[in-house]
N, C-alpha and C positions, 0 to 999 in steps of 0.2 A: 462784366455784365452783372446787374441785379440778381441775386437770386432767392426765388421764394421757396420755402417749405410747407406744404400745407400735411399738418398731421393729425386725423381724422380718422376716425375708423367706421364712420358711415359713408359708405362708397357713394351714395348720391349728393352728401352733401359736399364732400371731396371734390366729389367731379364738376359738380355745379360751381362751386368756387373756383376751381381752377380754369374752367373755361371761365366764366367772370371774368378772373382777372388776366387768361389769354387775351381773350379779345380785346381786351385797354391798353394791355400792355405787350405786345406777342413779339415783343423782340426781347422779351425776361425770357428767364431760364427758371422755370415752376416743376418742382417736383413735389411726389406726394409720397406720405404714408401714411398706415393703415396703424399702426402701434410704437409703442416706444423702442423696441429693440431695434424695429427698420428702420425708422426715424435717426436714431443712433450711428446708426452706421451710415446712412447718406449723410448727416452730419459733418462727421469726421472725414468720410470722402470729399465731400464739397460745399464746405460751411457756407451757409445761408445768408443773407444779409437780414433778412424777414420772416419767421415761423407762426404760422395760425396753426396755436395750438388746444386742440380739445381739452375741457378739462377732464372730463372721463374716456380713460381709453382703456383698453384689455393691459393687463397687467400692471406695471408701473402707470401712477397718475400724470396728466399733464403737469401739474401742480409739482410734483417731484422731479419731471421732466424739464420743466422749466428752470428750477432750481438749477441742474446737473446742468444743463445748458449757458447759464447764467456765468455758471463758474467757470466753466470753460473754456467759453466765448462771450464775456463783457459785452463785446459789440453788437452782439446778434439782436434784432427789436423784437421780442415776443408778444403775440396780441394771443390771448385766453379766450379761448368759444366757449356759450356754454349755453346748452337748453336753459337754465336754471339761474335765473335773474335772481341771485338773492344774496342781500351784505354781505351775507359770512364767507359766499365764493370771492366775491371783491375781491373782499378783505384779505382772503388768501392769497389769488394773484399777487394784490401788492405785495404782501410778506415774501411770497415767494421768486420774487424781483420781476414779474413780469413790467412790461412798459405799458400794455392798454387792457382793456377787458370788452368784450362783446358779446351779447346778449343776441343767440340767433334767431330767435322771435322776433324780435324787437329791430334787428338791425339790417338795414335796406342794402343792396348790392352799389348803389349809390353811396352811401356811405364809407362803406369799404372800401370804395374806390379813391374817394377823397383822403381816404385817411392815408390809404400805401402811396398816393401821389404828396400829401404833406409828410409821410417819413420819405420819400426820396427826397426833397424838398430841403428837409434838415440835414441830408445826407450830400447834398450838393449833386442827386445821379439826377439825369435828363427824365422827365416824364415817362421817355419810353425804354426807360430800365439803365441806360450806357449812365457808365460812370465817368466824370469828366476826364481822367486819362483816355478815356476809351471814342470818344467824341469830335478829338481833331481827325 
């Protein structure tokens, strides 16, 4: 099964994304956290296929998180949230190996959706999360 990590440390926006992407997808397996250390350890417990990660979170940054993630787990797709539309976060992202960047002002629930449906898409998993072993 697909699985997302949404790591977040504003509870409504958390929760708003994750029902988002329940409802499109409700046969994924979505968990959440709230900081890097929780985030770490679901990790490890049950590596993700998909991480929406904050770029500011309490203690360790997303940005550093992402990095530690990267090395890790190559495979994992990280997409960067971030109130704070501005090159230099970009630019950080990409240095720090993320795969996409979004701006959550700016960016529609629609969009999001399209985008976790074109990385399943690359990923060869079904729409609604099954990955093609998982599908006969």
């Amino acid at each position: 099964m697909f699985r997302i990590l949404i790591i977040e440390d504003s509870n409504i926006f958390r929760q708003m994304l994750g029902e988002a992407l329940h409802n499109q997808f409700p046969k994924m397996d979505i968990l959440e956290a709230a900081n890097g250390e929780e985030a770490f350890k679901k990790i490890a417990a049950f590596p993700p296929d998909l991480i929406f990660m904050d770029i500011k979170l309490p203690g360790e940054s997303g940005l550093e998180l992402t990095r530690k993630v990267k090395t890790q787990y190559p495979n994992v797709t990280v997409v960067i949230l971030t109130s704070y539309e501005i090159p230099e976060y970009r630019e950080a992202a990409t240095q720090y190996k993320a795969n996409h960047f979004l701006a959550k002002g700016s960016t529609t629930k629609d969009q999001i959706i399209k985008l976790v449906e074109s990385i399943l898409s690359e990923r060869g998993s079904h729409p609604d999360g099954l990955k093609p072993e998982e599908m006969s």
